[in-house]
N, C-alpha and C positions, 0 to 999 in steps of 0.2 A: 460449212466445212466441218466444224466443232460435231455434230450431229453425226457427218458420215463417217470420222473417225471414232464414235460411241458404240456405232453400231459392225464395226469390222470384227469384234473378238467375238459376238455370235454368231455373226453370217457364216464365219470360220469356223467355231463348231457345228453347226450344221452341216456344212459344208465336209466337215470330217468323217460325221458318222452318215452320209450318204456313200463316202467312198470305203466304207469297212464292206467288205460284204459276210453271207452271213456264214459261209465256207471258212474264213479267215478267221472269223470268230469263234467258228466251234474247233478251229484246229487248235488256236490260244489257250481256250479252256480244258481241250483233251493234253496239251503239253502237262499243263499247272495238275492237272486231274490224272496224271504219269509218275509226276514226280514231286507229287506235295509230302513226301516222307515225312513224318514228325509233327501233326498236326494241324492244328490254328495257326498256332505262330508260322509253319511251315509257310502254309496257303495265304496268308494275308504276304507273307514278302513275295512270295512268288507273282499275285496277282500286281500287286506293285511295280513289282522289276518288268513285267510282261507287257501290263496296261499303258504306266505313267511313264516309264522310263528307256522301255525298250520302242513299244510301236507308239509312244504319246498318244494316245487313243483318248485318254482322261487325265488333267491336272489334279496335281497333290492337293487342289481345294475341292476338285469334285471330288478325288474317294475320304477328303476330310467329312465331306457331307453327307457323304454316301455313308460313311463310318458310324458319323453322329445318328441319324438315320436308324441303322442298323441296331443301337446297344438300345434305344428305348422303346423296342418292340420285344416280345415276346421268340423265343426258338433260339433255331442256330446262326446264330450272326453270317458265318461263311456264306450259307442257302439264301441269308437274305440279302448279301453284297451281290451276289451271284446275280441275285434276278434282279435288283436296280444299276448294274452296270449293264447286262443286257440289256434291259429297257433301255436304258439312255445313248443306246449303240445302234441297238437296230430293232427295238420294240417289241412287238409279242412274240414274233420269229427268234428275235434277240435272247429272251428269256428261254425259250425251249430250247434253242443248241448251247445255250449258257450252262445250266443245266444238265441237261444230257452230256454234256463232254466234261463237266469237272463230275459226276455224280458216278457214271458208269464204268471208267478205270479205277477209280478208287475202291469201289465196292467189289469190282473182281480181283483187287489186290490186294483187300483187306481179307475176302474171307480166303484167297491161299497162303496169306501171311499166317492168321491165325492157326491156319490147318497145319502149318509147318512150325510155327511155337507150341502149339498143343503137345506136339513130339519132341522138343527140345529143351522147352520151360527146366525142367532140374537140371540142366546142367550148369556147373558154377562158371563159368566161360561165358555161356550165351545172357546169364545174369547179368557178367560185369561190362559185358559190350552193350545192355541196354542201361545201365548206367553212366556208361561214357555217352552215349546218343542221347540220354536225356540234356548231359550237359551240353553237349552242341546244341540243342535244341534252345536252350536255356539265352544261352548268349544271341540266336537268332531272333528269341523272343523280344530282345531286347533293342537288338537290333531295326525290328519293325516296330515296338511301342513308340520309335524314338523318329520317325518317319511320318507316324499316324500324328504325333503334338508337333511337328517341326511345323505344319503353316497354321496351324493355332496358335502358337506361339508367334511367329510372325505374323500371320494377321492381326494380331491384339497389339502387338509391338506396332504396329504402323496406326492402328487408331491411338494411342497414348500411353504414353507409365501405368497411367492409375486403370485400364482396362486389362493394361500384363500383367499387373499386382494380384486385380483381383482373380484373374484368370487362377493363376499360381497358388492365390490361397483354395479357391474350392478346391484345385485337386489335391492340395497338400492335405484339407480338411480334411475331404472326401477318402482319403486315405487313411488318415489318422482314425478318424471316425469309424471306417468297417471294422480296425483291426481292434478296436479298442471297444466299440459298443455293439458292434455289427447289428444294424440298424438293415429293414430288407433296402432291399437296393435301389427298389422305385423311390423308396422316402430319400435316399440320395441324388438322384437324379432328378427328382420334384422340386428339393431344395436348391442343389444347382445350378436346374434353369432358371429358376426363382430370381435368384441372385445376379445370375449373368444378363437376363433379363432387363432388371434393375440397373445393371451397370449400364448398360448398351444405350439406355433413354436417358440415364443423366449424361451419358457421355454426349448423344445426342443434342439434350437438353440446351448444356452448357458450350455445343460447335454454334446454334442457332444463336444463339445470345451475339455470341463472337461473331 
């Protein structure tokens, strides 16, 4: 009995992304790929609000994973969340309408957006309304950083104190540390996982004892 209840929360994700198809998927991405105004920050809530919360397509631990993922490779993070939630949807198909529908309205919008600041740039008006939009931006940013740590932070919380402690310090570190010695980034994220590494096997260590 124990066993067929282990194995229901992936029979269930399979069973989910058999029922996306890939029409539905690229409509999701041409939505988010419409109306991601305002950047990264923009495009990370949107896929959020779209994926986790609106069609539950993927849990806040898969795009934490997906996330994680994403910052210790190389490029644009957006491009490469893009192609591992396709993948994980509906596979190669997945990755190309992923793809194509966030990549091709943004790119038609971006170069008539340009075309029409080009013409507008000096006015003091159109200045302080992209000032105001930064700070909406701002608080959205915030918005979604606080989204992306919320089941890190609860997943650590459910393994113990001393696994939330240390979580909290590399990022406080990790923080400290750019602003203060700006050290490149990989040497942060080496040290990081280094560390959280370390935590995870004495936590490990010391559940087997017990």
């Amino acid at each position: 009995m124990s066993n067929e209840i282990e194995c229901k929360p992936e029979s269930n994700k399979k069973n989910l992304s058999s029922e996306i198809t890939t029409s539905q998927l690229f409509r999701a991405w041409l939505y988010i790929g419409f109306t991601s105004f305002g950047g990264g920050a923009v495009t990370s809530y949107l896929i959020q609000e779209t994926f986790i919360y609106k069609h539950k397509w993927i849990t806040e631990e898969d795009y934490a994973r997906i996330l994680a993922m994403c910052q210790i490779v190389p490029g644009i993070n957006i491009l490469a969340t893009t192609i591992l939630i396709g993948k994980q949807l509906r596979g190669g198909m997945g990755i190309a309408v992923s793809l194509t529908g966030l990549v091709l309205p943004s790119a038609i919008i971006t170069v008539g957006m340009a075309a029409i600041y080009a013409s507008l740039s000096n006015f003091s008006r159109v200045q302080a309304a992209l000032r105001a939009v930064f700070a909406a931006i701002f608080g959205i940013s915030i918005a979604t950083n606080w989204r992306n740590v919320k089941p890190i932070l609860e997943s650590n919380l459910r393994r113990g104190s001393f696994s939330l402690l240390t979580m909290l310090s590399i990022m406080i570190g990790s923080g400290i540390s750019y602003v203060f010695f700006q050290p490149p980034v990989s040497v942060l994220y080496l040290v990081g996982g280094l560390c959280g590494a370390l935590t995870y096997w004495y936590a490990a260590k010391n559940i087997r004892r017990d």
